[in-house]
KOLGU-4560 file (N, C-alpha, C; in nm, 3 decimals, padded with zeros to 5 digits):
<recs>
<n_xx: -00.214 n_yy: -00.084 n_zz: 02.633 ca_xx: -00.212 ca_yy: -00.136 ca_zz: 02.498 c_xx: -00.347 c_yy: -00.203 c_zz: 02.471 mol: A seq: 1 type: UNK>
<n_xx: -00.370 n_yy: -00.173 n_zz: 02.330 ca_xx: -00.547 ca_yy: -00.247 ca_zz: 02.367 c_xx: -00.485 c_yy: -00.359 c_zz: 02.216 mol: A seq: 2 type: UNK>
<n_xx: -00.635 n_yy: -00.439 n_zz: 02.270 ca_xx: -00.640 ca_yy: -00.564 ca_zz: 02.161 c_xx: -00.620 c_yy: -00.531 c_zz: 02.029 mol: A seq: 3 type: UNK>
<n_xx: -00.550 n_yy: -00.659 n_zz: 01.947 ca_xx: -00.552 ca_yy: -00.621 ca_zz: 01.785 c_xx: -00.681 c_yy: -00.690 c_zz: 01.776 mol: A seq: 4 type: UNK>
<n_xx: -00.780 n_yy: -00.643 n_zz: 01.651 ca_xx: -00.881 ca_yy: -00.660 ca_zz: 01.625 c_xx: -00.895 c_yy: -00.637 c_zz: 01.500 mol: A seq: 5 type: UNK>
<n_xx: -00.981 n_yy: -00.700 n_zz: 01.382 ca_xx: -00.968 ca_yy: -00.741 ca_zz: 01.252 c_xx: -01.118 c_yy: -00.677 c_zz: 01.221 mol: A seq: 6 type: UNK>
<n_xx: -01.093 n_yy: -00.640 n_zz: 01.084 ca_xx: -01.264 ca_yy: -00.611 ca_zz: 01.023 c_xx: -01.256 c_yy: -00.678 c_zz: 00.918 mol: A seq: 7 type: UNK>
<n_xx: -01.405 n_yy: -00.735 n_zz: 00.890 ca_xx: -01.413 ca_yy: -00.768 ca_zz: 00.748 c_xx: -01.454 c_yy: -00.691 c_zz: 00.661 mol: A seq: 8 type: UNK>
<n_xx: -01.466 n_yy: -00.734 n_zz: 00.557 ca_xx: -01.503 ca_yy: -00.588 ca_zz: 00.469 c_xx: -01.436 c_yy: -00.618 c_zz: 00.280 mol: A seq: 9 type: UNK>
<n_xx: -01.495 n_yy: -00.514 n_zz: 00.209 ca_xx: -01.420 ca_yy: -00.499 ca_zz: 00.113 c_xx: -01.351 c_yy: -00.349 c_zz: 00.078 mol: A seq: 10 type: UNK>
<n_xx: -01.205 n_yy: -00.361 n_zz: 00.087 ca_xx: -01.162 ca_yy: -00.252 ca_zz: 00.101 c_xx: -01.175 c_yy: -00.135 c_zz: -00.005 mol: A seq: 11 type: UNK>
<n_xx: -01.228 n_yy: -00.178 n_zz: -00.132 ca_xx: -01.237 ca_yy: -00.142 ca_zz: -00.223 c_xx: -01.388 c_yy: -00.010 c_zz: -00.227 mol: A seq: 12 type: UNK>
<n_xx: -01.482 n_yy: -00.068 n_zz: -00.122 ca_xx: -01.557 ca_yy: -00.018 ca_zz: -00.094 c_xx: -01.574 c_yy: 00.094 c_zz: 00.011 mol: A seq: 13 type: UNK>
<n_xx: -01.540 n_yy: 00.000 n_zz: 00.178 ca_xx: -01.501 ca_yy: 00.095 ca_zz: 00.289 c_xx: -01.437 c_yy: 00.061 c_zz: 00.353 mol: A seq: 14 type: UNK>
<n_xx: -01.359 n_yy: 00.125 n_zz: 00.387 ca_xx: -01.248 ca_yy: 00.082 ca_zz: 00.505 c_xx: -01.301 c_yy: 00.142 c_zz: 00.639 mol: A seq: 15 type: UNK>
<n_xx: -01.247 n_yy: 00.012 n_zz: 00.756 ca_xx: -01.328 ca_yy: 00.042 ca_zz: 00.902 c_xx: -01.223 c_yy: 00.198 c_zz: 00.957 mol: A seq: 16 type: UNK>
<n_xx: -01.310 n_yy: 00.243 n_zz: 00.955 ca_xx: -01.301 ca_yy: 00.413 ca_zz: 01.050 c_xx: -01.227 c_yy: 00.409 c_zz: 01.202 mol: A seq: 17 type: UNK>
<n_xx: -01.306 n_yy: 00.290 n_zz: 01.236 ca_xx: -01.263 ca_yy: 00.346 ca_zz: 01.368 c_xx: -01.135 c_yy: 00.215 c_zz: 01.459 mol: A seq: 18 type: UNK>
<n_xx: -01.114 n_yy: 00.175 n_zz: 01.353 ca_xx: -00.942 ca_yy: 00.119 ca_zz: 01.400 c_xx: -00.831 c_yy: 00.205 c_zz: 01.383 mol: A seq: 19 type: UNK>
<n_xx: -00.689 n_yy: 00.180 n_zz: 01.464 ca_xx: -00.598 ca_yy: 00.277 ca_zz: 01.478 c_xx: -00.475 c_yy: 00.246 c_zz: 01.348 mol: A seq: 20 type: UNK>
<n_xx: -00.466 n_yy: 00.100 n_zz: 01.278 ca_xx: -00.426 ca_yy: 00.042 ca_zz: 01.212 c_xx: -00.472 c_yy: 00.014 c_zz: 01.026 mol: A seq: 21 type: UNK>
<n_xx: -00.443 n_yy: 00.025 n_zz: 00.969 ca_xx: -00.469 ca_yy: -00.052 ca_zz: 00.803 c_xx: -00.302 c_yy: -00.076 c_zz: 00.761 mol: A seq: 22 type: UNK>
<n_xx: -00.324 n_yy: -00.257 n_zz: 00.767 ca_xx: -00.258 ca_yy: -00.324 ca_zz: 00.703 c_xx: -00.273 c_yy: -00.361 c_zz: 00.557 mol: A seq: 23 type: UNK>
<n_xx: -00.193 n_yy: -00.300 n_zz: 00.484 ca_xx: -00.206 ca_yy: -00.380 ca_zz: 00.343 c_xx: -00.108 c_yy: -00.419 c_zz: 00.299 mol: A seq: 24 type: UNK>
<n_xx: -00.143 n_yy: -00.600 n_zz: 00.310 ca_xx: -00.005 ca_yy: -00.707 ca_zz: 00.248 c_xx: -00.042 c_yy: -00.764 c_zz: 00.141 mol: A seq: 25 type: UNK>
<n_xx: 00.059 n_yy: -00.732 n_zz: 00.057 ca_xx: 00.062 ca_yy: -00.814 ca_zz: -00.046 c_xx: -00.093 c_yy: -00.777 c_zz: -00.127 mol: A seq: 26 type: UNK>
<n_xx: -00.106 n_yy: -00.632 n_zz: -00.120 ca_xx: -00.237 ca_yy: -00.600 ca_zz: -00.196 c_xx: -00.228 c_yy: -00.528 c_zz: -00.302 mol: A seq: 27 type: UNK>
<n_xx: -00.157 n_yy: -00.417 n_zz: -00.288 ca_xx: -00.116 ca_yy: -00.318 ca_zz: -00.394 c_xx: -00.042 c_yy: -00.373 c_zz: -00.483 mol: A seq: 28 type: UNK>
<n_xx: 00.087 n_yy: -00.512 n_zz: -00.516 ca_xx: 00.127 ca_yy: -00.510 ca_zz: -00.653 c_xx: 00.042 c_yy: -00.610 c_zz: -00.719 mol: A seq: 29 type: UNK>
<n_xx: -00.082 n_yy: -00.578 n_zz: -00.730 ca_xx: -00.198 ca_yy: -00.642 ca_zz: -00.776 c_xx: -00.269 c_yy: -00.544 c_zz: -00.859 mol: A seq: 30 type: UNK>
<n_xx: -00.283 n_yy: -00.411 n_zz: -00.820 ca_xx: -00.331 ca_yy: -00.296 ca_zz: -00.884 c_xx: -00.243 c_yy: -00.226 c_zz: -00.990 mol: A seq: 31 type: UNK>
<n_xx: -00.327 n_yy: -00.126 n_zz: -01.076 ca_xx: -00.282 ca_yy: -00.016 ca_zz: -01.137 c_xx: -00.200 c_yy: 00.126 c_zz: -01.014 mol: A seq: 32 type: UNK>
<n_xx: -00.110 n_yy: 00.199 n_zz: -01.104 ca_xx: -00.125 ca_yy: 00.302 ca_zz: -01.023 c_xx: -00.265 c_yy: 00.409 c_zz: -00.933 mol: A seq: 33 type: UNK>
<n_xx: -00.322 n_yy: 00.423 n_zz: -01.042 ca_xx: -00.451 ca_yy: 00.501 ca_zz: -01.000 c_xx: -00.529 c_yy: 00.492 c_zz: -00.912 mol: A seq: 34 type: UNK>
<n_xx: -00.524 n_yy: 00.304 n_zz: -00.880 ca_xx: -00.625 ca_yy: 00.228 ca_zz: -00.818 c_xx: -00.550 c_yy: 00.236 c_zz: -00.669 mol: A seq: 35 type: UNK>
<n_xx: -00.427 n_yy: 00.206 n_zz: -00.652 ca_xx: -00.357 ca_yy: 00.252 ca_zz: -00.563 c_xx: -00.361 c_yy: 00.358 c_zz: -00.505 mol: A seq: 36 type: UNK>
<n_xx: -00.335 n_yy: 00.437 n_zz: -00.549 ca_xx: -00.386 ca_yy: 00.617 ca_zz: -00.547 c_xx: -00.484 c_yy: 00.598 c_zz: -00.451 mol: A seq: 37 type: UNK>
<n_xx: -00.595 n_yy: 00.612 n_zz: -00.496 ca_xx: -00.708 ca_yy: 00.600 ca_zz: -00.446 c_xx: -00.729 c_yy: 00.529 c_zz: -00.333 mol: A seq: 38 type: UNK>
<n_xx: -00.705 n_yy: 00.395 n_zz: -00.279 ca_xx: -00.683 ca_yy: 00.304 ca_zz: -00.191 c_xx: -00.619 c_yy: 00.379 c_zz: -00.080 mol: A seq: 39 type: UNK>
<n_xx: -00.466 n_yy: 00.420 n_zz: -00.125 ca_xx: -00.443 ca_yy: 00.495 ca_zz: 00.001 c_xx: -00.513 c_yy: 00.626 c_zz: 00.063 mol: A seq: 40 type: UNK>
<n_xx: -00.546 n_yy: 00.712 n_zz: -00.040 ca_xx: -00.569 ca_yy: 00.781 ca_zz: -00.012 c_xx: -00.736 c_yy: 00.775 c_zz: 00.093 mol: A seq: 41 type: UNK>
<n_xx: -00.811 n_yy: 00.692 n_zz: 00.081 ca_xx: -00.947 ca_yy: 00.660 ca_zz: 00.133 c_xx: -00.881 c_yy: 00.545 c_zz: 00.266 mol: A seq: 42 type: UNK>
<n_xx: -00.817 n_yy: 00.504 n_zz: 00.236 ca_xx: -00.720 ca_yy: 00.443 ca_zz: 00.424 c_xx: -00.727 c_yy: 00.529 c_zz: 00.498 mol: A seq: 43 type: UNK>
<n_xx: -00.601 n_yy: 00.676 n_zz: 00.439 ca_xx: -00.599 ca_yy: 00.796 ca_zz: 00.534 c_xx: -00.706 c_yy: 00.848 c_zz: 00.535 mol: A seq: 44 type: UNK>
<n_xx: -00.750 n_yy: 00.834 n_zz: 00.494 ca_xx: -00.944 ca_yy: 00.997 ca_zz: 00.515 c_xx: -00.962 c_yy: 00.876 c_zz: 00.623 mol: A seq: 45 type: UNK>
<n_xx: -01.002 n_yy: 00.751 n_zz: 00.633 ca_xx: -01.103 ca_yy: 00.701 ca_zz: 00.710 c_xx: -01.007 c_yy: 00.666 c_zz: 00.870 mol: A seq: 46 type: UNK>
<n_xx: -00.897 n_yy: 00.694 n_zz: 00.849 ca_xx: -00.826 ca_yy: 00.647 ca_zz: 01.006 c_xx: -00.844 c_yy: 00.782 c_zz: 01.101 mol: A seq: 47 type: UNK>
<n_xx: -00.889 n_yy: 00.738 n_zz: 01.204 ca_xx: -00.827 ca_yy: 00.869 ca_zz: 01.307 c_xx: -00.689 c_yy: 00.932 c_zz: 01.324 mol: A seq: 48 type: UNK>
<n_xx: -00.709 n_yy: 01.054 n_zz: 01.345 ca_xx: -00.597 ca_yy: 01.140 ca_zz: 01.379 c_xx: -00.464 c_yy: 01.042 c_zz: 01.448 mol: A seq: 49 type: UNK>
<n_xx: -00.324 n_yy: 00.993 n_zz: 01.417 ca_xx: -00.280 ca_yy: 00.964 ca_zz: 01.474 c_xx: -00.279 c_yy: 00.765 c_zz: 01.416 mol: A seq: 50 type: UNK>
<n_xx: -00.361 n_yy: 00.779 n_zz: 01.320 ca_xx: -00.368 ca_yy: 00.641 ca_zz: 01.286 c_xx: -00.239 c_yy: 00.606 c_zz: 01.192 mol: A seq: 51 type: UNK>
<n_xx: -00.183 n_yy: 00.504 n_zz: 01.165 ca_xx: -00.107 ca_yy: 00.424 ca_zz: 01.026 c_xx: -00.125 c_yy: 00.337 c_zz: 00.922 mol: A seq: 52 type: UNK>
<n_xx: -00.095 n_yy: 00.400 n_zz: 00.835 ca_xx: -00.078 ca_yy: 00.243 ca_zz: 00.726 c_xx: 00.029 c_yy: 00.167 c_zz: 00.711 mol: A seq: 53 type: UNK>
<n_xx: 00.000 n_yy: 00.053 n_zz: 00.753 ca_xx: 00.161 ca_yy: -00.016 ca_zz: 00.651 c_xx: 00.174 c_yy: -00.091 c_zz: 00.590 mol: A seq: 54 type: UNK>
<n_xx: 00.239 n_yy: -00.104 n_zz: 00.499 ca_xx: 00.239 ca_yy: -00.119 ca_zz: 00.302 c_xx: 00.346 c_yy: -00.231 c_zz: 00.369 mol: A seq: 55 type: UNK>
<n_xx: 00.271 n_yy: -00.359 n_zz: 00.305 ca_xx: 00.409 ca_yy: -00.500 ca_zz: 00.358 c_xx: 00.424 c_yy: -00.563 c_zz: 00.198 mol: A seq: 56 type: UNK>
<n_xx: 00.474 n_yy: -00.551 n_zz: 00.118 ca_xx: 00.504 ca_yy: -00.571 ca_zz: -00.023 c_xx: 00.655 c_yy: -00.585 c_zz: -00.039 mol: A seq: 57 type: UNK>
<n_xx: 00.675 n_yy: -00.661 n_zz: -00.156 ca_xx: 00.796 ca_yy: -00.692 ca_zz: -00.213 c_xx: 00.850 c_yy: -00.529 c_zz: -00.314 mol: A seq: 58 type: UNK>
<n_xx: 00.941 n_yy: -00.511 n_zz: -00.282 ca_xx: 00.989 ca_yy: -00.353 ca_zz: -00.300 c_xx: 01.114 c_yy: -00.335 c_zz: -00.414 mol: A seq: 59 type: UNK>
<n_xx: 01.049 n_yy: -00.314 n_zz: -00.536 ca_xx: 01.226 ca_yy: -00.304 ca_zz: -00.634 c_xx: 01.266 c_yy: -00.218 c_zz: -00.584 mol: A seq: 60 type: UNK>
<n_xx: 01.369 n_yy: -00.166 n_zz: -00.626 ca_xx: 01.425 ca_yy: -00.059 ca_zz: -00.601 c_xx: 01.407 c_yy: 00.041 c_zz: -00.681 mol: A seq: 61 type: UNK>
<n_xx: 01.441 n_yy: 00.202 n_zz: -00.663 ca_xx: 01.457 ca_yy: 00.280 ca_zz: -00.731 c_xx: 01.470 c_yy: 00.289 c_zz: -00.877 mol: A seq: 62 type: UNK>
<n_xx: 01.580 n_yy: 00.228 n_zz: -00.944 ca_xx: 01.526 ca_yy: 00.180 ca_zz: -01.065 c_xx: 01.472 c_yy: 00.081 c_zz: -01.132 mol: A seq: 63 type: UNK>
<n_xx: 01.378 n_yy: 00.006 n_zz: -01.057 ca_xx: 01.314 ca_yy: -00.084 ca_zz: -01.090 c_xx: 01.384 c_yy: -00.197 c_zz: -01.152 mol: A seq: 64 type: UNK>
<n_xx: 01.551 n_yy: -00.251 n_zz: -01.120 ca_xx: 01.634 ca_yy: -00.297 ca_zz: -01.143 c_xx: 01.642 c_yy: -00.430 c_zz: -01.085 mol: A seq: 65 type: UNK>
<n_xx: 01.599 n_yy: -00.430 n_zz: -00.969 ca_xx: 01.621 ca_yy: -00.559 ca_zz: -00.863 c_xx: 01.567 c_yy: -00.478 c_zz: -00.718 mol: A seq: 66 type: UNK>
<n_xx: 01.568 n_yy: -00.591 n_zz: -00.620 ca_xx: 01.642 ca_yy: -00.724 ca_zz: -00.612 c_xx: 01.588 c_yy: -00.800 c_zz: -00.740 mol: A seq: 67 type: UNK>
<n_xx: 01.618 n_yy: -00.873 n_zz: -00.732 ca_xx: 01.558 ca_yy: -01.013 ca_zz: -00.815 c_xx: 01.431 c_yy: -01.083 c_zz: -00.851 mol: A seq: 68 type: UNK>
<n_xx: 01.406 n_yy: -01.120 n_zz: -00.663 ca_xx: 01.293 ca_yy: -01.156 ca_zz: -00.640 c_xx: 01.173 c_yy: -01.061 c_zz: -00.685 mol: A seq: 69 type: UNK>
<n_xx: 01.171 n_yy: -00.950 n_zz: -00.642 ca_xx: 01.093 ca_yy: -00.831 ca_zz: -00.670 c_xx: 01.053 c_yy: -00.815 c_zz: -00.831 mol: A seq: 70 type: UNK>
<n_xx: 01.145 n_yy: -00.808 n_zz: -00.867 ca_xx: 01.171 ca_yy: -00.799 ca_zz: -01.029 c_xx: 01.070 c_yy: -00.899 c_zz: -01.078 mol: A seq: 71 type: UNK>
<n_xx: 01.120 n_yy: -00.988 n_zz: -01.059 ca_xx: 01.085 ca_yy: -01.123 ca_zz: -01.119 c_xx: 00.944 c_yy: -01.140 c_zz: -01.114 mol: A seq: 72 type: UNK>
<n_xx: 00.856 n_yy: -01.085 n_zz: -00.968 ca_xx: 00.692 ca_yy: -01.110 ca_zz: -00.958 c_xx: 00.668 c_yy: -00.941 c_zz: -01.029 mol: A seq: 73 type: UNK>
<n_xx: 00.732 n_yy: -00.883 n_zz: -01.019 ca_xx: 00.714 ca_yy: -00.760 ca_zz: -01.098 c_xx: 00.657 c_yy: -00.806 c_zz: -01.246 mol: A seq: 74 type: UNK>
<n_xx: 00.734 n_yy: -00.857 n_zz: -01.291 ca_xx: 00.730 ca_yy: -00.920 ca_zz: -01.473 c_xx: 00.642 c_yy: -01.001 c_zz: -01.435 mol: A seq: 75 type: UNK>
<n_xx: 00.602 n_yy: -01.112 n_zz: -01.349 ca_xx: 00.493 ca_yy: -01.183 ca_zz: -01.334 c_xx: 00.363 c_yy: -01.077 c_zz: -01.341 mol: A seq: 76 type: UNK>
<n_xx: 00.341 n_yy: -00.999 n_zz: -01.262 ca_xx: 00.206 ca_yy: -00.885 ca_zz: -01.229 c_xx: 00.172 c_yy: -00.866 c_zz: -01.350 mol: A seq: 77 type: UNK>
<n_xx: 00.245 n_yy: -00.796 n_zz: -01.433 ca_xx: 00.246 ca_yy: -00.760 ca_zz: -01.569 c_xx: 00.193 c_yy: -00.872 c_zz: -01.649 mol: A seq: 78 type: UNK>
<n_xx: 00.168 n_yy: -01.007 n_zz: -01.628 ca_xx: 00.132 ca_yy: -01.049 ca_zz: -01.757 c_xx: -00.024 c_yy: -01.101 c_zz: -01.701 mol: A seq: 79 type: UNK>
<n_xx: -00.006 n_yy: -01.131 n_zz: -01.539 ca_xx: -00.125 ca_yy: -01.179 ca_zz: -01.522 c_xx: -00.241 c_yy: -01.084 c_zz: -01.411 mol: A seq: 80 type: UNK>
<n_xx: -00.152 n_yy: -00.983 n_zz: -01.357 ca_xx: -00.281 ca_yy: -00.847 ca_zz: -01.355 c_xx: -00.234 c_yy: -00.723 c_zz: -01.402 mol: A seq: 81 type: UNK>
<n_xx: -00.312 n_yy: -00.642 n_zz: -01.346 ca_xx: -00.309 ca_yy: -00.504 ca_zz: -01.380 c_xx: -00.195 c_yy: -00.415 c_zz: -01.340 mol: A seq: 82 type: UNK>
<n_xx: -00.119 n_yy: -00.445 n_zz: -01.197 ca_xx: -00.006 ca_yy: -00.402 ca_zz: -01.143 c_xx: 00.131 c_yy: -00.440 c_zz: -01.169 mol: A seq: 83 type: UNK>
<n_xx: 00.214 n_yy: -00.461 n_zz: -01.097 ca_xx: 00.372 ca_yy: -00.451 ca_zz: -01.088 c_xx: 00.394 c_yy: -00.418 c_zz: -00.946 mol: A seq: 84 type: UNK>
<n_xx: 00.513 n_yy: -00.501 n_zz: -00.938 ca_xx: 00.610 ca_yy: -00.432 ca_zz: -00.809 c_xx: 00.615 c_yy: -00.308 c_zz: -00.799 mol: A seq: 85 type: UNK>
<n_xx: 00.635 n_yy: -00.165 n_zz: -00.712 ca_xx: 00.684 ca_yy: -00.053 ca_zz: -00.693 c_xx: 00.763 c_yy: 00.000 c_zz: -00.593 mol: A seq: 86 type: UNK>
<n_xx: 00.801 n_yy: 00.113 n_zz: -00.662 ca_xx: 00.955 ca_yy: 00.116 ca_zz: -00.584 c_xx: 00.918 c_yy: 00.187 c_zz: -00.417 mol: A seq: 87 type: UNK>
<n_xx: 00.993 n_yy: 00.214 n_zz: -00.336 ca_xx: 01.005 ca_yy: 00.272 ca_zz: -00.203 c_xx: 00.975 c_yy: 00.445 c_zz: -00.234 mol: A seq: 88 type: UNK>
<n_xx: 01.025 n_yy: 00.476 n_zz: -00.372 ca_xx: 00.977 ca_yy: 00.573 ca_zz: -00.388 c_xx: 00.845 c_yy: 00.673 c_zz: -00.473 mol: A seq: 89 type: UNK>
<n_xx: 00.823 n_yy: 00.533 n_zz: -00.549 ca_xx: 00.677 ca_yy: 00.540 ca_zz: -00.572 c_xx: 00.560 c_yy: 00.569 c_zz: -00.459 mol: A seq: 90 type: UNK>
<n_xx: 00.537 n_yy: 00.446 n_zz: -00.387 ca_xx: 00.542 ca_yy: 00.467 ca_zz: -00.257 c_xx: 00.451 c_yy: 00.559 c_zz: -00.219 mol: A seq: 91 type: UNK>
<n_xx: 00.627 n_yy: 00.648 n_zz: -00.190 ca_xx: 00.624 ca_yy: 00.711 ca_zz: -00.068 c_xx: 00.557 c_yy: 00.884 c_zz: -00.164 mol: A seq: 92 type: UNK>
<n_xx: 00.587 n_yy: 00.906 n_zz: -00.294 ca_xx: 00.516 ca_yy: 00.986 ca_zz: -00.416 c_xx: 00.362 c_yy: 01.038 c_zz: -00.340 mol: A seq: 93 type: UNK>
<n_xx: 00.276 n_yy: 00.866 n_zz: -00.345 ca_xx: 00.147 ca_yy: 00.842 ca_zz: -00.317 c_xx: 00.096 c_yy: 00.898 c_zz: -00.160 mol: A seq: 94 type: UNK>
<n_xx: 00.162 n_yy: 00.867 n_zz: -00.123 ca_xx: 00.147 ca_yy: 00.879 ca_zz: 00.009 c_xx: 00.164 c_yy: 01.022 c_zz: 00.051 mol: A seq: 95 type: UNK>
<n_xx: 00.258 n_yy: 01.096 n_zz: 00.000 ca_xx: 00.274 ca_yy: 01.225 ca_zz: 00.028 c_xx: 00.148 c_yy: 01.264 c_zz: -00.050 mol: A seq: 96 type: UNK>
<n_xx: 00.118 n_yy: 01.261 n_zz: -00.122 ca_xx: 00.007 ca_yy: 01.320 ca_zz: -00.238 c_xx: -00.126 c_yy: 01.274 c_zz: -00.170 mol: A seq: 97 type: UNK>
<n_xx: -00.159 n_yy: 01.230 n_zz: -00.070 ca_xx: -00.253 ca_yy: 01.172 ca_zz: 00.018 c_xx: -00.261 c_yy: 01.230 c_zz: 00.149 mol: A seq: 98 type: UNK>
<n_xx: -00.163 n_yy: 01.327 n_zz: 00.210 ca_xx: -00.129 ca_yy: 01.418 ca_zz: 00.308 c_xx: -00.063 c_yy: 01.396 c_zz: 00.386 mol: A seq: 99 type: UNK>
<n_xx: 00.010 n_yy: 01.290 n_zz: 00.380 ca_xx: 00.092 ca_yy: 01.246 ca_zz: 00.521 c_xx: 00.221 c_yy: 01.255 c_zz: 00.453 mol: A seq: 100 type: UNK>
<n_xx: 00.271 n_yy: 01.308 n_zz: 00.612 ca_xx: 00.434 ca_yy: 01.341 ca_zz: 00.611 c_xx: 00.553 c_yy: 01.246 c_zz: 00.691 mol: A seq: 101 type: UNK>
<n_xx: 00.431 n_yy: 01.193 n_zz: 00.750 ca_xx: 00.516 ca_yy: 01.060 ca_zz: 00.868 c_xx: 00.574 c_yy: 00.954 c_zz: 00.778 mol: A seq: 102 type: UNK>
<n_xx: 00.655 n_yy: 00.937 n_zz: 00.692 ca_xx: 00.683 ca_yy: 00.829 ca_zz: 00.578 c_xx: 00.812 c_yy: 00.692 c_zz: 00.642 mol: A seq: 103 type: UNK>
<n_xx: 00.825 n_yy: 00.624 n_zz: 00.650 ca_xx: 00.869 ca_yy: 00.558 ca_zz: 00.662 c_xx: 00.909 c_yy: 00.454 c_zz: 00.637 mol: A seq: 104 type: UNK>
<n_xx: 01.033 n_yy: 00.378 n_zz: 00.519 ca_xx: 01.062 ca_yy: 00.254 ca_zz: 00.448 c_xx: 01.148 c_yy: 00.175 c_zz: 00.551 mol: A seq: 105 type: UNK>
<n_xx: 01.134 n_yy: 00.037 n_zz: 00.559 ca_xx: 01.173 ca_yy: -00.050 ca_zz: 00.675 c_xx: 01.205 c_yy: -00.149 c_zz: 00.573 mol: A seq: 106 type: UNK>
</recs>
């Protein structure tokens, strides 16, 4: 097992290549869809074969109904950025559309 190890950086720009990991918490219900899009999709190009992302966010559900909590910073995003909460299957939309088939909601 080797060390966890951190980069700095702006992700917006480049993401580090040669880690096996990209964590993104609490980053995406800050964005637009598009901007998202893009984000993941430049995670996967830059990880090695065999690498992951994982998306640690507050998750409505399917119809964007609840939980509650979710909801609630959902309607918050909306007034004071560009994003919203999204669902497990939004998601997972992006992610397929980015090439990966390994999907996984926890």
């Amino acid at each position: 097992m080797s060390p966890c190890e951190t980069a700095a950086g702006n992700f917006f720009e480049q993401l580090p290549g040669d880690h096996e990991v990209h964590l993104l918490s609490m980053i995406l219900h800050d964005r637009d869809e598009a901007k998202n899009r893009a984000l993941l999709r430049r995670s996967f190009e830059a990880l090695p074969s065999g690498g992951a992302v994982i998306i640690s966010e507050l998750l409505v559900n399917d119809e964007k109904t609840g939980p509650a909590p979710a909801a609630l910073m959902s309607l918050n995003m909306l007034i004071v950025a560009e994003g919203r909460n999204y669902a497990p299957a939004e998601y997972s939309a992006w992610i397929e559309e980015a090439g990966v088939r390994d999907i996984e909601t926890v």
